[in-house]
C-alpha positions, -999 to +999 in steps of 0.1 A: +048+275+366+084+260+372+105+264+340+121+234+325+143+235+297+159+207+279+195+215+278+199+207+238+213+226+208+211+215+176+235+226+144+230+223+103+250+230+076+235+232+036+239+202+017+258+214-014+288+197-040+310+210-016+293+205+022+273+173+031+243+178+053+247+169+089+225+171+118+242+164+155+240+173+188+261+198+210+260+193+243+297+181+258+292+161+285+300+120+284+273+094+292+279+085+334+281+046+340+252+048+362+232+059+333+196+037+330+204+005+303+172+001+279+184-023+250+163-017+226+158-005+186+150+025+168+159+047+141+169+078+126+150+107+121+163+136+108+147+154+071+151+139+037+186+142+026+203+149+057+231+127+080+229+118+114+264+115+128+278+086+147+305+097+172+331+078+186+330+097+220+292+116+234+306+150+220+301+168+187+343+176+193+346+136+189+358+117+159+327+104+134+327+074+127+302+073+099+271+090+087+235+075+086+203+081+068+168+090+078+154+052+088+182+035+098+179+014+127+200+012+153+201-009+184+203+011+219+220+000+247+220+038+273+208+072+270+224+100+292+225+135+287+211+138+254+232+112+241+225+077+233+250+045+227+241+023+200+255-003+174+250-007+139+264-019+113+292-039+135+300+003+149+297+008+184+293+048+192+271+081+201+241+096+182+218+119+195+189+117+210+168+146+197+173+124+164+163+088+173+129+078+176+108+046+179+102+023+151+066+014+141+053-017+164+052-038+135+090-034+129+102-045+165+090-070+190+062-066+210+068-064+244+051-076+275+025-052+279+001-037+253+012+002+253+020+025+224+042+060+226+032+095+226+050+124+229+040+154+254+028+184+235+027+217+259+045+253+255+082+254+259+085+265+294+052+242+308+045+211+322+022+185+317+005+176+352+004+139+355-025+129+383-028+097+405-066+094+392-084+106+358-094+140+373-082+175+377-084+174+412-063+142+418-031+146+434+001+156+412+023+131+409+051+140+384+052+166+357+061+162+321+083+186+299+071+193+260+086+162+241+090+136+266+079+106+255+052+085+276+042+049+273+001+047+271-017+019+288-048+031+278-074+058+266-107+070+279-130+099+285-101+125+278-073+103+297-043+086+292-029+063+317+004+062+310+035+043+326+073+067+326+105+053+324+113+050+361+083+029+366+056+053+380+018+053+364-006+080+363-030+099+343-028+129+317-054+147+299-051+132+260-052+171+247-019+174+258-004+142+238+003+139+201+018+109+180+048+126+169+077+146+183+081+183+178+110+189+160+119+227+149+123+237+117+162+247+107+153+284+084+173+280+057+184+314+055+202+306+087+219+277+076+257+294+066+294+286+068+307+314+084+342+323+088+366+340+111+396+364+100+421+389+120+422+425+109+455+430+092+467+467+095+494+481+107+504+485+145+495+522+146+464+522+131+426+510+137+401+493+108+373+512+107+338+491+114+309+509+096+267+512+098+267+499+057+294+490+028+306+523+017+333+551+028+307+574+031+285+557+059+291+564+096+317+545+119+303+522+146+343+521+162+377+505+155+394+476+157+428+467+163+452+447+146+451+414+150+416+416+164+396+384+154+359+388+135+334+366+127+325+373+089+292+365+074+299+375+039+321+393+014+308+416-012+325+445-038+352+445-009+335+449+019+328+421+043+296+417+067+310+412+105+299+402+140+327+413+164+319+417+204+282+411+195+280+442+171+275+438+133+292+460+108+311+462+076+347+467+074+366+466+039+379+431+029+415+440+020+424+444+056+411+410+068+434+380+067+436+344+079+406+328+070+395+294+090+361+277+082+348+275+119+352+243+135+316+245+150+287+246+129+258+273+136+235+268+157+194+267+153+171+282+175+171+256+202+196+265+235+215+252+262+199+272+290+218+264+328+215+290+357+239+304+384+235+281+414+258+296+445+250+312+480+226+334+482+251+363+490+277+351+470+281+361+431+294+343+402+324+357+385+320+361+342+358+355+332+372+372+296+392+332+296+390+302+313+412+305+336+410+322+373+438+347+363+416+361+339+401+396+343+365+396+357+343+412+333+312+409+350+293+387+384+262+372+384+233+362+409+225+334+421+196+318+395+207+342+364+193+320+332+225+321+310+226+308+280+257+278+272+277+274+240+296+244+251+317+231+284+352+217+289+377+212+315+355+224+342+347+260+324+314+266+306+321+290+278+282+319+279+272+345+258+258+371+282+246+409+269+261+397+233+295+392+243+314+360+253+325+348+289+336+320+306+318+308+344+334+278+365+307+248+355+308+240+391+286+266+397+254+260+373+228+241+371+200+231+347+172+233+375+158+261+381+139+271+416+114+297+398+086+283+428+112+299+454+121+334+455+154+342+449+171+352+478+179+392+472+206+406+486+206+444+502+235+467+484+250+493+505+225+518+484+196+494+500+186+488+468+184+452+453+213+449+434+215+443+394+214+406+388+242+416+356+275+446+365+308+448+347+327+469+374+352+496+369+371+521+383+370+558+381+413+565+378+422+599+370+446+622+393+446+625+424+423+656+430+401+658+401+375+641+390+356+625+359+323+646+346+294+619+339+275+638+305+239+633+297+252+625+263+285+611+250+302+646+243+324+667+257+297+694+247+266+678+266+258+691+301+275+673+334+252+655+353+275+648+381+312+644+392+330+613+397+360+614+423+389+590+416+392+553+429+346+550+425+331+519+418+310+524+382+286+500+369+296+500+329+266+494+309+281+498+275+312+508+259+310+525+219+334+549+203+356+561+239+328+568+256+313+547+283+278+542+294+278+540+335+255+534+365+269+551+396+247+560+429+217+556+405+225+581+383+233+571+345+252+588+321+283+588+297+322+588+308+356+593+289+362+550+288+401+562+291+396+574+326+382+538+335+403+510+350+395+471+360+414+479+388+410+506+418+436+528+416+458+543+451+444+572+468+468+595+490+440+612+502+418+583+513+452+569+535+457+604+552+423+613+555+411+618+593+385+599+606+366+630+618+370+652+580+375+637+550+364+643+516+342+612+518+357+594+490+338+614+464+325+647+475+352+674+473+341+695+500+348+690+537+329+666+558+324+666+596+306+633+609+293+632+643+273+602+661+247+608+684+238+580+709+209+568+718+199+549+751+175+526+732+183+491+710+175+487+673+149+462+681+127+481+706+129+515+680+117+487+654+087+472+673+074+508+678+077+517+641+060+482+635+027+497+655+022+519+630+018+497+597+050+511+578+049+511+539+071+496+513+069+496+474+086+462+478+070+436+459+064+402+482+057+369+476+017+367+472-001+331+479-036+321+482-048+282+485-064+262+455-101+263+466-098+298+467-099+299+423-116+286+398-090+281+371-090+290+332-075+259+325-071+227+350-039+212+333-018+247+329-035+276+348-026+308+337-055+330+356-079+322+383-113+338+395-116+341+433-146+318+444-161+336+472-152+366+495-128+369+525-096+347+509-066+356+525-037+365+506-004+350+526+032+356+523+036+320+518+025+286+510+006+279+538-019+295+569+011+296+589+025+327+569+013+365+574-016+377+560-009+406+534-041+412+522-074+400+505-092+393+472-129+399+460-152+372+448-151+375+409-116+390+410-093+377+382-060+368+395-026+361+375-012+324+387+026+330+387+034+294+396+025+271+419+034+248+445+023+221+477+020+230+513+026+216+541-010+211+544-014+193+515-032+217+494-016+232+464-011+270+467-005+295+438+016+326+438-002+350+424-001+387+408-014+413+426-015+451+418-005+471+452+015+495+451+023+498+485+029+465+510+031+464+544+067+461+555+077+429+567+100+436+605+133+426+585+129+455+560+117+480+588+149+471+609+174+473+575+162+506+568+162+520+601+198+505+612+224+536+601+254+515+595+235+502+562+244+540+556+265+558+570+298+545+549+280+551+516+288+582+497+252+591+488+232+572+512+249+589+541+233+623+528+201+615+554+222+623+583+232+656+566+224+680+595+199+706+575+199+731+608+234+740+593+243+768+569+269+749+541+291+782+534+287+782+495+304+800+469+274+820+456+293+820+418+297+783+417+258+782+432+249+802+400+271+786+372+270+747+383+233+746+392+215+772+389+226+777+354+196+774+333+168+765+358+146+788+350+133+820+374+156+801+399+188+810+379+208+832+395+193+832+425+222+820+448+223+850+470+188+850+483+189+809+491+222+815+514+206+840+528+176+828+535+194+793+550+214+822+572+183+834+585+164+803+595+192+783+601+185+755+571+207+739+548+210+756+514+213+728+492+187+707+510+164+746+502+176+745+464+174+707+461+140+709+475+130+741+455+140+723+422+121+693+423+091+712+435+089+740+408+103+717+379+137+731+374+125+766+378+101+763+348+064+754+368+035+779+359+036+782+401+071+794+404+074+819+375+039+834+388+002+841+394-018+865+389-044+871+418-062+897+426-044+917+403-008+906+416+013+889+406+025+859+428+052+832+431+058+801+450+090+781+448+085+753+468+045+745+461+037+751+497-002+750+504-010+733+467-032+710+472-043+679+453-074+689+429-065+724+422-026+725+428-020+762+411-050+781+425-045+769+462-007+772+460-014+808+442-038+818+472-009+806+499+016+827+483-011+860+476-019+857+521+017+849+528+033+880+509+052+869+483+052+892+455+089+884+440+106+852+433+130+866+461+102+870+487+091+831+478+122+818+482+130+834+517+090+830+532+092+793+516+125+786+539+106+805+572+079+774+564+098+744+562+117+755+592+089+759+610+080+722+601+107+697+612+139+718+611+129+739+643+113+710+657+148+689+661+140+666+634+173+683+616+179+653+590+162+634+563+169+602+585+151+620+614+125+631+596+112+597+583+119+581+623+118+608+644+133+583+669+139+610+699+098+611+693+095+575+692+115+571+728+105+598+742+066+592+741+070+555+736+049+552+704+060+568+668+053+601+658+054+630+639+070+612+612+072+628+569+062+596+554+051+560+560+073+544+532+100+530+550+129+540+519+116+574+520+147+590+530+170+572+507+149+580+479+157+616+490+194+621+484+204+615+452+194+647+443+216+666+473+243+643+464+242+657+426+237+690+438+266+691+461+293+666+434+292+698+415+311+721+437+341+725+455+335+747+483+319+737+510+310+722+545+286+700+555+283+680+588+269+645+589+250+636+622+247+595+625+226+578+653+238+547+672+214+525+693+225+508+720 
């Protein structure tokens, strides 16, 4: 269902001798003159003891101009924007809403028709459906968020007519309606003056943050001077902070400058907007507000951030526990939850992170920056960085960082990180025929090979043959199709009947993608109204695999999405090539600790020299097959009283993987690990390699096949990112050395 959030936030601070209890609104904005005027009274209701603020300005930054108790009328003249204008007691100002309610009939006048309020009682996040006639199978006319207040005509059989404020009647189920508003509770325990102070040591040195209030406990990091922190309390010295999101203890002598906060803390209740710009645009996350402050991070179109206040035309967020600021321009408090958000390919073909804080690999020019499983100098590499990369930083904690690069995660030296992309000599001279490929350290020779055939037909072909995608699409199917757990806020439905088409859209206009069984239970995602009239639910189904829609085919087949990207590129990497390793750097960078593949090197160049493969693509291939070296199928079988191995699970089948792929190896020879790895290479040359499909990319599209014969064949796999899910590990395997050469063979269509 379509998510609707009142944009309020609420604040409280404890009543004692020193601090009067006070109740007000936050949200900045003032009321618009074209607001709707409704003159009439009500009065406060906030909890027994508390104030309700009256402000000069709509804005809890504006001047009060006095306090009022729980009952006190006031007269109304506007409400806009979760503020309201009133008089009382010859004042003229802003209260807020949230804490203003109707007074009893018998204290105001009666007006010209007989109705009495109610207040709309569903979860935060649903609606209340209201209907043109008393029945669930009425048309929708407008829905209702929890708390809105609706004027009741009349009651009967389980429904309310009611009449909203811009004049439009209909019906709701009385379930759904309650006399009072609901009003969250403010938990005491949260109800604190905090403070905020500047660490106070000198220039050269750091204040240590740690896990609890003593020396002896560990250090979370260090602050700066002059560093502001948010302090929650002070005890035997030490002080309880909140500083970037992370809470600590740091000792009290070296804290300073105390200022009682000049906001008051927020209660549960939030200020929810969302990013609202092109599809393919993104929304920059500034550390100021100000467009000469450094980016820290860019956002999707229809993130759900979360708003502390707004001024000047800059929205101050907390995103991932730490604060930014986002041009106001761009948000919006709708959002289109009943539409997909557009996704946008990156250059990987993957759908990009909605949330990235970019940086820059700088270190000099020629070496690179080791990504560790762990942050230490100590843990194992997991892959080379080369200077001027793009890094996705995920965290940052004690000098190290946590980065995404290429989808590989690990931990970096932060020191060796910039905001901005440093120069690269290399990248300026490199030729356009051999370069180092902007990360790779070896040399790369690119090559294009045309093709006298257009993207399109190559895609219509492909389409013949029901291509695959793990892609998740859009699933609708029409409202006669379910019976519904629940008429006013479905959550599930059971299919009535057999043969309901599942579409790609709201409507029989869109593709068929499938079907549903009578009985079946479906999860209702939301819902919305064809063209047709009928209202059509998005629903959850289980597939794994879709069929591709034409757009995805033709992305994925098209090699300039590609052939520019460092890893990506690695499924043009001609495999009929040897790559003239260094059998020592083979040994020590990869084969280091994999099992009965260790040390190995020797017999995997040779056997690429002798059928003409790829070495890395052999050990890349050999590694994920056997598990590192350490599969009960790789270190050996015994059968028939010898002892056999198989490096690359050739002939294991499904059902009894070890036995069959024991057998294979026992017909085929292979007695020693050596013997495996050399018969295993014979095999997989045999399959594609000798059969011209000499890449990853060919493998998957086989588009000489496809042209030649004029339907596809011969093709590895039917899912359609098949052979970008294949390089990451080649990349790795090949970031790790420094010697070699490795030719890249890229088809264009006409």
């Amino acid at each position: 269902m379509k998510k609707v959030i009142i944009p309020t936030l609420c604040f409280a601070v404890l009543s004692t001798i020193a601090f009067e209890e006070t109740i007000q609104a936050s949200t900045v904005v003032k009321a618009t003159n074209n607001s709707k005027i409704n003159t009439n009274i009500k009065a406060v209701d906030i909890k027994s003891g508390s104030n309700l603020n009256l402000r000069e300005e709509p804005s809890i930054h504006s001047q009060i101009l006095t306090k009022l108790k729980r009952g006190k009328a006031v007269n109304v003249y506007e409400e806009s924007n979760g503020w309201a204008k009133v008089s009382v007691d010859g004042k003229v100002g802003y209260l807020s809403t949230d804490f203003l309610t109707l007074l009893p009939t018998n204290k105001v006048q009666s007006s010209s028709e007989s109705t009495f309020t109610k207040y709309v009682n569903v979860n935060a996040g649903s609606h209340l459906n209201v209907r043109h006639n008393p029945t669930t199978d009425s048309k929708i006319v407008s829905k209702l968020s929890n708390n809105t207040i609706v004027n009741v005509l009349i009651e009967n059989n389980g429904w309310a007519k009611i009449k909203l404020e811009n004049g439009v009647e209909g019906f709701v189920s009385t379930q759904y309606l309650q006399d009072k508003k609901t009003v969250d509770s403010i938990p005491e325990k949260d109800v604190n003056i905090r403070s905020t102070k500047r660490v106070n040591v000198s220039s050269n040195s750091s204040l240590n943050v740690r896990n609890s209030p003593t020396t002896n406990s560990s250090i979370i990091f260090k602050l700066k001077k002059g560093k502001e922190v948010e302090v929650y309390s002070e005890s035997k010295g030490w002080s309880k902070i909140k500083v970037d999101g992370v809470e600590g203890y740091v000792s009290s002598q070296y804290l300073e400058g105390v200022k009682i906060n000049s906001t008051i803390p927020e209660v549960n209740k939030k200020i929810i907007k969302y990013v609202n710009t092109d599809s393919n645009s993104r929304l920059n996350v500034r550390s100021s507000p100000s467009n000469n402050a450094s980016i820290t991070h860019k956002l999707k179109r229809g993130v759900e951030l979360q708003i502390i206040s707004e001024s000047n035309g800059w929205a101050k967020i907390q995103l991932s526990g730490k604060i930014g600021y986002v041009s106001s321009h761009y948000l919006t408090s709708k959002s289109d939850k009943t539409q997909e958000v557009p996704q946008v390919h990156s250059e990987s073909g993957k759908v990009e992170d909605q949330i990235t804080t970019s940086k820059f690999v700088n270190v000099e020019q020629g070496s690179s920056l080791k990504m560790r499983v762990n942050p230490s100098t100590s843990a194992s590499v997991i892959v080379k960085i080369a200077r001027g990369v793009r890094v996705e930083v995920l965290s940052e904690l004690n000098g190290w960082a946590k980065v995404n690069v290429y989808n590989f995660e690990g931990y970096v030296k932060s020191e060796f990180l910039s905001l901005t992309k440093p120069v690269s000599i290399r990248e300026s001279q490199a030729s356009p025929k051999e370069s180092n490929h902007g990360i790779l350290n070896g040399t790369i020779v690119r090559n294009i090979i045309n093709y006298d055939f257009s993207l399109e037909q190559l895609t219509n072909l492909q389409m013949k043959v029901n291509p695959k995608t793990d892609k998740k699409y859009p699933a609708f199917i029409r409202e006669d199709a379910l019976v519904l757990n629940n008429d006013e806020l479905p959550s599930f439905g059971t299919v009535n009947g057999n043969s309901w088409n599942v579409r790609s859209g709201a409507g029989t206009s869109y593709k068929v993608i499938g079907q549903v069984k009578n009985n079946q239970s479906l999860q209702i995602l939301s819902e919305m109204t064809g063209q047709d009239g009928y209202t059509w639910y998005e629903i959850q189904i289980g597939n794994t695999w879709n069929d591709a829609h034409i757009e995805d085919v033709k992305y994925f087949l098209n090699p300039d999405h590609f052939s520019s990207h460092p890893i990506e590129s690695l499924q043009f990497l001609k495999l009929s090539e040897t790559t003239h390793l260094n059998i020592n750097e083979v040994n020590d960078r990869i084969l280091n600790g994999r099992g009965i593949l260790a040390g190995q090197a020797e017999t995997f160049i040779a056997a690429g020299e002798m059928y003409g493969i790829n070495e890395i693509y052999l050990i890349s291939h050999a590694l994920l097959e056997s598990g590192n070296g350490h599969s009960q199928l790789a270190n050996g079988v015994s059968i028939n009283g010898r002892k056999v191995y198989n490096m690359f699970g050739i002939g294991a089948n499904d059902g009894n993987a070890l036995l069959s792929g024991a057998e294979y190896a026992y017909k085929a020879g292979w007695f020693t690990p050596e013997a495996a790895i050399i018969g295993g290479a014979e095999f997989i040359a045999r399959g594609y390699i000798d059969a011209g499909q000499d890449t990853i990319y060919k493998m998957r599209w086989n588009p000489a096949g496809a042209i030649t014969n004029g339907y596809a064949l011969h093709q590895y796999a039917t899912d359609i990112g098949w052979a970008s899910k294949q390089v990451n590990q080649i990349y790795k395997l090949y970031s790790l050395l420094d010697a070699y050469k490795m030719t890249l063979e890229i088809p264009q269509y006409k």
